[in-house]
C-alpha positions as CSV (number, residue, x, y, z in Angstrom):
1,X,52.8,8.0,151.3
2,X,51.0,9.1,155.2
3,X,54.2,7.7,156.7
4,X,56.3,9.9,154.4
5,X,54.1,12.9,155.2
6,X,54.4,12.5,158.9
7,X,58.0,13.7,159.8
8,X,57.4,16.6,157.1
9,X,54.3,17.8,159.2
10,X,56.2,17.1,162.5
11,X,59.3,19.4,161.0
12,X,57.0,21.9,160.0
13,X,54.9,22.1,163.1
14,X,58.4,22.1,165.2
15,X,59.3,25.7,163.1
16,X,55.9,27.1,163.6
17,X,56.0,26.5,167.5
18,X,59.3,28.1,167.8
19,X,58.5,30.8,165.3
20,X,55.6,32.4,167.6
21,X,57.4,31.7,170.8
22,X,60.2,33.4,168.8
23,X,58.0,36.5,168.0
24,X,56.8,36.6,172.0
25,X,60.4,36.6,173.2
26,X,61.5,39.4,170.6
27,X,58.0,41.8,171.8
28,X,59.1,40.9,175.3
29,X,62.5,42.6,175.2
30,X,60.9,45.9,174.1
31,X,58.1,45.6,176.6
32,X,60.7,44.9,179.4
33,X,63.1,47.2,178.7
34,X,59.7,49.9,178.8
35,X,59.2,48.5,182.2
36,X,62.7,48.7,184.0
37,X,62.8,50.8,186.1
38,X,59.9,53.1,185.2
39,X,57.4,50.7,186.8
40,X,59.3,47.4,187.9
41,X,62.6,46.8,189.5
42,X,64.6,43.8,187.6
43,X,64.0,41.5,190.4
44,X,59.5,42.2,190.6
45,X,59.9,41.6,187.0
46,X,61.8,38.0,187.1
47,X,59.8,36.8,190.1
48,X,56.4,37.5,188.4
49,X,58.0,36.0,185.1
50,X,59.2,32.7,186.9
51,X,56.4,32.8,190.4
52,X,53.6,33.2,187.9
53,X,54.3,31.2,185.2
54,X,55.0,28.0,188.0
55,X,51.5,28.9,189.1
56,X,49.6,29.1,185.4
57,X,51.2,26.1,184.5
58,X,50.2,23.7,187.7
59,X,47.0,25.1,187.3
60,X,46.9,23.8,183.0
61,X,48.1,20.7,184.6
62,X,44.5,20.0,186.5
63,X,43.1,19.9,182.6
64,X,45.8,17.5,181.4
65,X,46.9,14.1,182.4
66,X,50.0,14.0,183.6
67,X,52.7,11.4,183.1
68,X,54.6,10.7,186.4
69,X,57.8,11.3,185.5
70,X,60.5,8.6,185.9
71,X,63.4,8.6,188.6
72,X,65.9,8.8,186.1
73,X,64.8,12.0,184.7
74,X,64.4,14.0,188.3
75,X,68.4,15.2,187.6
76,X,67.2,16.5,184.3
77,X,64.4,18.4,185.4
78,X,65.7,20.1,188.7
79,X,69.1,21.3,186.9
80,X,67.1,22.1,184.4
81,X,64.7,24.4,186.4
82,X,66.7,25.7,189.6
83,X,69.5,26.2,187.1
84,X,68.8,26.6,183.6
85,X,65.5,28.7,183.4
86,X,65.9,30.8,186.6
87,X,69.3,31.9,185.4
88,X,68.6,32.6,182.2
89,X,65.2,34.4,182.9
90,X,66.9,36.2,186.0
91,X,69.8,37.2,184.4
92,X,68.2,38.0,181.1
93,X,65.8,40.4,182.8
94,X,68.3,42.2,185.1
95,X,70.7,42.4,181.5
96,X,67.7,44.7,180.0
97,X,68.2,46.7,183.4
98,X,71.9,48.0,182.8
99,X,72.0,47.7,179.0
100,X,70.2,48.5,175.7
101,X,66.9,46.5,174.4
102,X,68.9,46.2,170.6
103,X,72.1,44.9,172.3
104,X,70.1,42.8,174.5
105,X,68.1,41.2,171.6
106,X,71.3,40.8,169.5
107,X,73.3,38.8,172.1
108,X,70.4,37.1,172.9
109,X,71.1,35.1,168.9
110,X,74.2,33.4,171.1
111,X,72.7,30.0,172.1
112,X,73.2,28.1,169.1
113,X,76.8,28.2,169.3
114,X,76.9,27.2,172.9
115,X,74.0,24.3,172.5
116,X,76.4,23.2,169.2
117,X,79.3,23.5,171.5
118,X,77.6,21.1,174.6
119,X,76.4,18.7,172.0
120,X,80.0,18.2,170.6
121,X,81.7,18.1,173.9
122,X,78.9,15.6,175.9
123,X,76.5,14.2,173.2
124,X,79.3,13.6,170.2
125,X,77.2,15.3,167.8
126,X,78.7,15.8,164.2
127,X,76.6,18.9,162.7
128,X,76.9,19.2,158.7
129,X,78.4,22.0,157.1
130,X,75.8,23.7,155.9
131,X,74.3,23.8,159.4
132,X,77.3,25.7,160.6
133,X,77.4,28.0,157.1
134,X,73.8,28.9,158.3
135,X,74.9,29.9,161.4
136,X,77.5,32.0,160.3
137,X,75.5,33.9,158.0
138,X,73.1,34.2,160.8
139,X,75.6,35.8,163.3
140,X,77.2,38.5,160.5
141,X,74.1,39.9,160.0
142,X,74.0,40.0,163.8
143,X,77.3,41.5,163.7
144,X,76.0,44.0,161.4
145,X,72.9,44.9,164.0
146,X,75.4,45.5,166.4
147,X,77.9,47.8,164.2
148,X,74.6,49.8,163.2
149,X,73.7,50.8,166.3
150,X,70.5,52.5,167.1
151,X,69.2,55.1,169.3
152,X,66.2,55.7,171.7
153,X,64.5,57.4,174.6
154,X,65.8,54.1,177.1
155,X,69.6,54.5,177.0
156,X,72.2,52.2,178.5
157,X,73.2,53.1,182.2
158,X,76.3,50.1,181.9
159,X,76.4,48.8,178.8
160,X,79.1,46.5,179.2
161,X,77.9,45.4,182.6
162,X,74.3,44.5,180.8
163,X,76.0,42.8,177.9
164,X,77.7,40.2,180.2
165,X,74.6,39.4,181.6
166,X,73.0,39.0,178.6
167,X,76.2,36.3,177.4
168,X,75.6,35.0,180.9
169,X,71.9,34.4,180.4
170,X,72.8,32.9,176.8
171,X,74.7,30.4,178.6
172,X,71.9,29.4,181.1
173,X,69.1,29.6,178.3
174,X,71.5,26.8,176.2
175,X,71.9,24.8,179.2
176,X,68.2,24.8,179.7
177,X,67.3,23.1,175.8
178,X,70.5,21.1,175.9
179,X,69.7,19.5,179.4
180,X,66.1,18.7,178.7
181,X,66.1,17.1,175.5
182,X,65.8,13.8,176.2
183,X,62.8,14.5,178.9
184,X,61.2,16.8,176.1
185,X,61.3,13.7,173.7
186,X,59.4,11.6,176.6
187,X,57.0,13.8,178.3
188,X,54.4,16.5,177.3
189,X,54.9,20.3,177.3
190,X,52.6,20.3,180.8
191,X,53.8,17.4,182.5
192,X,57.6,18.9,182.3
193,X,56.8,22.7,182.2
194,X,55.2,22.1,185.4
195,X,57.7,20.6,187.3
196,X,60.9,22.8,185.6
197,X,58.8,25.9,186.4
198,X,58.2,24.7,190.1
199,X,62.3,23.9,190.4
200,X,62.9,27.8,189.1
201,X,60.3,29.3,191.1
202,X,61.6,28.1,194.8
203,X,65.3,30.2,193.8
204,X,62.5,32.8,192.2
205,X,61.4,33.0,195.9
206,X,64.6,34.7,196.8
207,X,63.4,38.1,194.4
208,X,60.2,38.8,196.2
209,X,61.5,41.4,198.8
210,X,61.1,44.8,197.5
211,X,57.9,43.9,196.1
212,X,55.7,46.6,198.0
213,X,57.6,49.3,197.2
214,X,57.1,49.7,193.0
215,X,56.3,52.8,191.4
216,X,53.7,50.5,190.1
217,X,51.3,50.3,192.7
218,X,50.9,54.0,192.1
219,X,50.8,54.2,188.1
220,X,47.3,56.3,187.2
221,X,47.6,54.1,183.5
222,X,46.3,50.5,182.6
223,X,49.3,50.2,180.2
224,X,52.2,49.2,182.4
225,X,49.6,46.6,183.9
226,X,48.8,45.2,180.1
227,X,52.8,45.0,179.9
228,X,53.0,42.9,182.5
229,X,50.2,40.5,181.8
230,X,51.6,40.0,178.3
231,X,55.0,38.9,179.8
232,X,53.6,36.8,182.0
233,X,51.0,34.8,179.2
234,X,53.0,35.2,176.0
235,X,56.9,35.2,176.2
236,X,56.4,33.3,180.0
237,X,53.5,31.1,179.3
238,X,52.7,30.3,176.1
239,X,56.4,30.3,174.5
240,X,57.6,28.2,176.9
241,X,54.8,25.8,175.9
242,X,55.5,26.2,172.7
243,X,59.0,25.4,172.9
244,X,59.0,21.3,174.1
245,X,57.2,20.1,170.7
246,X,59.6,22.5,169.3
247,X,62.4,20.5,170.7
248,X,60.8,17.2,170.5
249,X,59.8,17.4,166.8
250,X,63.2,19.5,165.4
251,X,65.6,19.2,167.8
252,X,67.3,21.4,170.3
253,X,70.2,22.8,167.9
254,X,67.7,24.0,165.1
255,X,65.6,25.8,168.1
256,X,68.2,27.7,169.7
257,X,69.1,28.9,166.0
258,X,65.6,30.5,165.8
259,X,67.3,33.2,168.1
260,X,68.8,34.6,165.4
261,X,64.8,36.1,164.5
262,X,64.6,37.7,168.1
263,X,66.5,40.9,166.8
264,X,64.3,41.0,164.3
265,X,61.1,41.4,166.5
266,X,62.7,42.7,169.5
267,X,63.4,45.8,166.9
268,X,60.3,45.8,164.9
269,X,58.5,46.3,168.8
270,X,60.7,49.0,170.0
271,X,60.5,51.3,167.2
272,X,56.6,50.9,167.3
273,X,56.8,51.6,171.4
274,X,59.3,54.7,170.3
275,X,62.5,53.2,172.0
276,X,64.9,52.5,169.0
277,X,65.2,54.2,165.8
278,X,65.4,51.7,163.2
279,X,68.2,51.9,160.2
280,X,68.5,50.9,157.2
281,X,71.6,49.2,157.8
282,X,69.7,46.6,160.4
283,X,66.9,46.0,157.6
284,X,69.9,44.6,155.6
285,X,71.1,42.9,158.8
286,X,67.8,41.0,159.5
287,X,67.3,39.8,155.9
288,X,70.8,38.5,156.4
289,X,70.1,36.5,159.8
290,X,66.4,34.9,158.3
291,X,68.5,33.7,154.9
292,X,71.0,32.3,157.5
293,X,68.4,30.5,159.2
294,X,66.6,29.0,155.9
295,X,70.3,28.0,155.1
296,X,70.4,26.3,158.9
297,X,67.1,24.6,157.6
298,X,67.7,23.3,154.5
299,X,70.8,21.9,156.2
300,X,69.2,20.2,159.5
301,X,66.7,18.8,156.9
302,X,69.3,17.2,154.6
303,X,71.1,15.8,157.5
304,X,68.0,14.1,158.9
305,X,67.4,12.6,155.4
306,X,70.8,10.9,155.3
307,X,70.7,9.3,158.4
308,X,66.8,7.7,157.6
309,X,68.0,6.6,153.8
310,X,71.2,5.2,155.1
């Protein structure tokens, strides 16, 4: 009966990792957006994101024993960094720069299709049905967040250009879980986190000029401050810890489909900060992506069960 119990509480405690990260990356599109260019350029805001989140987590590492990772796994972990998460969190951040924080969040529910679409092409993965129905479902109601629209005191200055970004950064971000599931599956959050964050932080190195010359530095408020220290500690820090037992204990496909929540929080956040005005029409929409993702659920589930009874 314990054994039977165990990969239940390991699937449930894979969805509640990737659930809070979830909620942390949805606040932090609101935040950002707030940020840019008021206080921060694009570039302060994805060198403090990936400089000081290399830093918090070498300095977790002293608490932790760390596994010395194996040679084979180096190619992993430096693509995986220098590629994958400074991409994604560079162009992610400079996407929120040119475009709007709802359009930003609802592109942002693109990774499961690409992490799907690597799996089939280089792993040989065979999905079930209903995983792909829940992702459907998940991606019309982000459809219909898109066709609704919404409106705010932080407009657009390029919409189009910030919305390739954004695809761009989808790309990178589904790159970064497909790439590092298998060293996910062997190491812990820390031992990897520290090294991926160290790979992205050396390119990160690049974004520091301009630095001295923020509106920041002058700002006679403690908010943009607590802004930034909640970027760096929840979507930077603690998500990204969050996310490796996410991947080890569910899999990379079902975490990239949690995406399909970060509308839901990203708009949630910036109606409370007074940047979007939230319609009826995306309330429909977001009860439409979280049934898509309980469909994606019951499916990954029902999978899993076939291939340990067969």
């Amino acid at each position: 009966m314990a054994e039977e119990k165990q990969p239940e509480r390991h699937f449930l405690l894979g969805n509640a990792c990737i659930l809070l990260a979830t909620i942390f990356w949805g606040v932090n599109v609101a935040v950002t957006k707030a940020l840019i260019p008021e206080w921060m350029s694009a570039n302060a805001i994805s060198a403090v994101r990936l400089l000081g989140g290399c830093a918090l987590f070498w300095i977790a590492s002293l608490a932790f024993h760390c596994k010395p990772v194996d040679k084979e796994d180096w190619p992993r972990i430096i693509l995986g960094g220098a590629v994958g998460l400074f991409a994604f969190i560079f162009l992610f951040v400079l996407s929120l720069r040119y475009g709007s924080a709802i359009d930003i969040s609802i592109i942002m529910t693109l990774p499961p299709m690409f992490v799907i679409l690597m799996g089939v092409l280089f792993a040989h993965q065979r999905p079930a049905m209903l995983e792909y129905a829940g992702m459907v479902v998940s991606f019309i109601g982000a459809v219909i967040v898109i066709v609704s629209g919404g409106g705010g005191g932080h407009a657009a200055s390029d919409p189009i250009l910030g919305d390739c970004l954004a695809i761009a950064s989808c790309v990178c971000y589904a790159f970064y879980l497909f790439i590092l599931q298998k060293p996910s599956r062997k190491y812990k959050p820390i031992t990897l986190l520290r090294w991926v964050f160290l790979f992205a932080a050396i390119p990160g190195l690049c974004l520091l000029p301009g630095m001295r010359d923020l509106p920041l530095w002058h700002a006679d408020s403690a908010i943009p401050w607590l802004e930034i220290g909640f970027i760096l500690f929840c979507p930077t820090f603690f998500a990204y810890f969050l996310v490796q037992p996410a991947i080890r204990n569910i899999g990379a496909e079902l975490v990239s489909l949690y995406q399909y929540l970060l509308p839901v929080f990203a708009a949630i956040t910036a109606v409370l900060m007074g940047l979007e005005q939230l319609l009826w029409t995306q309330v429909a929409a977001m009860a439409v992506i979280v049934a898509g993702m309980l469909l994606t659920n019951i499916g990954k589930k029902r999978r899993k069960q076939k291939a340990l009874d067969s």
